[in-house]
C-alpha positions as CSV (number, residue, x, y, z in Angstrom):
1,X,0.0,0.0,0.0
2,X,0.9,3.7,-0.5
3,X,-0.2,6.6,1.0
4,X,0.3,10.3,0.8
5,X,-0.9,13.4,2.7
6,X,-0.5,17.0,2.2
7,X,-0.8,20.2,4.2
8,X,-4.8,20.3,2.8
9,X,-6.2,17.9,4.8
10,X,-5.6,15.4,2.3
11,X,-4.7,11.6,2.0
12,X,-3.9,9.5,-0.8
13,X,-4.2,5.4,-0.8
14,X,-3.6,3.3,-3.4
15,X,-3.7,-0.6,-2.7
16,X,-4.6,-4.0,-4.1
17,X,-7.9,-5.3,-2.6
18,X,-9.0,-8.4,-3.2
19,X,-12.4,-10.1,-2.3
20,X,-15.3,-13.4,-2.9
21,X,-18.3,-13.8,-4.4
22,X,-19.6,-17.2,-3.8
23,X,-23.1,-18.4,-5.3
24,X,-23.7,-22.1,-4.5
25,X,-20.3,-24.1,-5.9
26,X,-19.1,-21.7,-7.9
27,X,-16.7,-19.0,-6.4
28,X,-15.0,-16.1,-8.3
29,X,-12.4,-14.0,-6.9
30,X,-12.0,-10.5,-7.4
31,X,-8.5,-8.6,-7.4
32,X,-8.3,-4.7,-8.1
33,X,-6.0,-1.6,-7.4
34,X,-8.0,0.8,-5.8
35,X,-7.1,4.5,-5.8
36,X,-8.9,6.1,-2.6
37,X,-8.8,9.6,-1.5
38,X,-10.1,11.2,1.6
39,X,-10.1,15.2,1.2
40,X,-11.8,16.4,4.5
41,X,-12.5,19.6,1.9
42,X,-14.7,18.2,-0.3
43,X,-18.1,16.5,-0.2
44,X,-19.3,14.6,-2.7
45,X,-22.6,13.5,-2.9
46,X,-23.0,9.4,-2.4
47,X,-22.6,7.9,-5.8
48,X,-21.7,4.9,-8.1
49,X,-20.4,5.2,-11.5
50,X,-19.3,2.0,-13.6
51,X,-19.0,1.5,-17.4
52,X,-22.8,0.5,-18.8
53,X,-23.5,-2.8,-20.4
54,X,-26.2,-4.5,-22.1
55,X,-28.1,-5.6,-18.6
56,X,-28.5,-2.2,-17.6
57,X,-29.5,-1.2,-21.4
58,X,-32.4,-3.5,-20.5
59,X,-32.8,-2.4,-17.2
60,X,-34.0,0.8,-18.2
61,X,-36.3,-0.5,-20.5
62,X,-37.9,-2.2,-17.5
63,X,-37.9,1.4,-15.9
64,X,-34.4,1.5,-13.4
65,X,-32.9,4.5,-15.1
66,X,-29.4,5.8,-14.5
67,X,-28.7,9.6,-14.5
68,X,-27.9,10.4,-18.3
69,X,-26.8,14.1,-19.7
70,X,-27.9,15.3,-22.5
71,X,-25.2,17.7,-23.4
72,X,-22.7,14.4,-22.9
73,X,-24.7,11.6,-24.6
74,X,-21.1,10.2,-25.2
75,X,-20.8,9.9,-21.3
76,X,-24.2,8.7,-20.9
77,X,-23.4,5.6,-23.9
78,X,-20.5,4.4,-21.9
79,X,-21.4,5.0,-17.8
80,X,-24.0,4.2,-15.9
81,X,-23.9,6.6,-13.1
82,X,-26.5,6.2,-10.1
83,X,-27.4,8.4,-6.8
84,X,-30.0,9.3,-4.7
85,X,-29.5,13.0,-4.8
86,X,-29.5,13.4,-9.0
87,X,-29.6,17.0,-8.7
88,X,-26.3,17.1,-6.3
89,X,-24.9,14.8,-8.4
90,X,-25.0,16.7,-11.5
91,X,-23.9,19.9,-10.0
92,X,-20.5,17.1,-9.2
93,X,-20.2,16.2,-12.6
94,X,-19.2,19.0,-14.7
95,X,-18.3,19.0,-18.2
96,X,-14.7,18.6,-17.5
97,X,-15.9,16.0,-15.5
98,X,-18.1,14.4,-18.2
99,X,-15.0,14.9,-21.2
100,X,-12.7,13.2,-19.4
101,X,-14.6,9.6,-18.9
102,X,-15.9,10.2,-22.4
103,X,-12.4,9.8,-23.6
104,X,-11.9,6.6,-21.8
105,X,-13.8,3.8,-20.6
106,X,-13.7,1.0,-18.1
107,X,-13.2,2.9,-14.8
108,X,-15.2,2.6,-11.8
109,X,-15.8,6.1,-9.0
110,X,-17.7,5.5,-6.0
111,X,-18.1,8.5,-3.4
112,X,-20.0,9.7,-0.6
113,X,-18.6,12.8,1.4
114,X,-15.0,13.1,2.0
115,X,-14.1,9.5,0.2
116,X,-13.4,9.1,-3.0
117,X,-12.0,5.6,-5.3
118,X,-10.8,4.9,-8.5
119,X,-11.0,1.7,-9.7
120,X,-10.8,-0.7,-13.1
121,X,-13.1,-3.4,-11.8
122,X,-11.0,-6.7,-11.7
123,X,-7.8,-5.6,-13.2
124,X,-4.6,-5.2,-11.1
125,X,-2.5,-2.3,-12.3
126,X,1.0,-3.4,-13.6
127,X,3.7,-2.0,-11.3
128,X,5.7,-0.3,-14.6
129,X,2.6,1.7,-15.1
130,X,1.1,2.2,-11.1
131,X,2.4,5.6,-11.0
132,X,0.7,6.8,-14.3
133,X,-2.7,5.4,-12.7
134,X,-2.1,6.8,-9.4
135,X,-1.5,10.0,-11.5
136,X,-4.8,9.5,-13.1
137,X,-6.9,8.7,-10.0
138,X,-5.2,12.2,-8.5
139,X,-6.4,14.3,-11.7
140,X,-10.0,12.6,-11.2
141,X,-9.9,14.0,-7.8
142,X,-8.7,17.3,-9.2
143,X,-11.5,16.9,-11.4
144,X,-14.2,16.8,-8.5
145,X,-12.7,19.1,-6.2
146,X,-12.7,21.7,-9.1
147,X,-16.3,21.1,-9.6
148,X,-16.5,21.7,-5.8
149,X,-14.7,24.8,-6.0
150,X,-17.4,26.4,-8.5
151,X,-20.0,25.1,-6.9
152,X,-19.1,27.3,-3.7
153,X,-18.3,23.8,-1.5
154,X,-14.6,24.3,-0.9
């Protein structure tokens, strides 16, 4: 594990978890880096956001909608993004916000309040490239914290 903290009330983790899921016989084991971030300056509101597949292309047919934008349908195409406060959570997710994970795909960011992670579900970062993802999970947080800023938060 590594870990950093600066003079803003700010820490940095970044670690390997690794976890079960058992249904009947069959067992599958998850292993991920995780990029966490606790900034006692920021709160975010409690969300999920994961890349969308087919199952949730259906699910919304059956009526369990995610929170799309319409000035980002390129977003919207690749993330399902859920919440309980949608109107908190779009103020969070501001078009710097929405450009960058329309550029790429496959990450995972959960938050609620101070906590923040990063995350490619099921994929272990190679150590030759760990720094250029721990780089990447600190410009996502960047990325919030700005939104925060504007937003009259921080």
């Amino acid at each position: 594990m590594f870990s950093s903290s600066d003079m803003n009330d700010t820490n940095t983790y970044l670690f390997d978890y690794k976890y079960s899921i058992q249904a009947g016989n069959a067992r599958k084991v998850v292993k991920q880096t995780i990029f966490l971030v606790l900034d006692r300056n920021m709160f975010l509101p409690i969300f999920a956001m994961k890349p969308e597949h087919l199952g949730h292309k259906i699910g919304a047919y059956f009526g369990w909608e995610d929170i799309d934008f319409e000035t980002s349908p390129e977003f919207s195409d690749k993330y399902h993004l859920t919440g309980d406060d949608e109107g908190w959570i779009r103020d969070n997710f501001k078009d710097t916000v929405l450009s960058f994970f329309s550029k790429s795909s496959g990450w995972h960011v959960e938050a609620a309040n101070h906590f923040m992670i990063f995350y490619a579900h099921n994929t272990l970062i190679p150590e030759n490239i760990l720094f250029d993802f721990y780089k990447m999970g600190n410009h996502v947080h960047t990325l919030f914290k700005e939104s925060q800023k504007e937003l009259g938060k921080i």
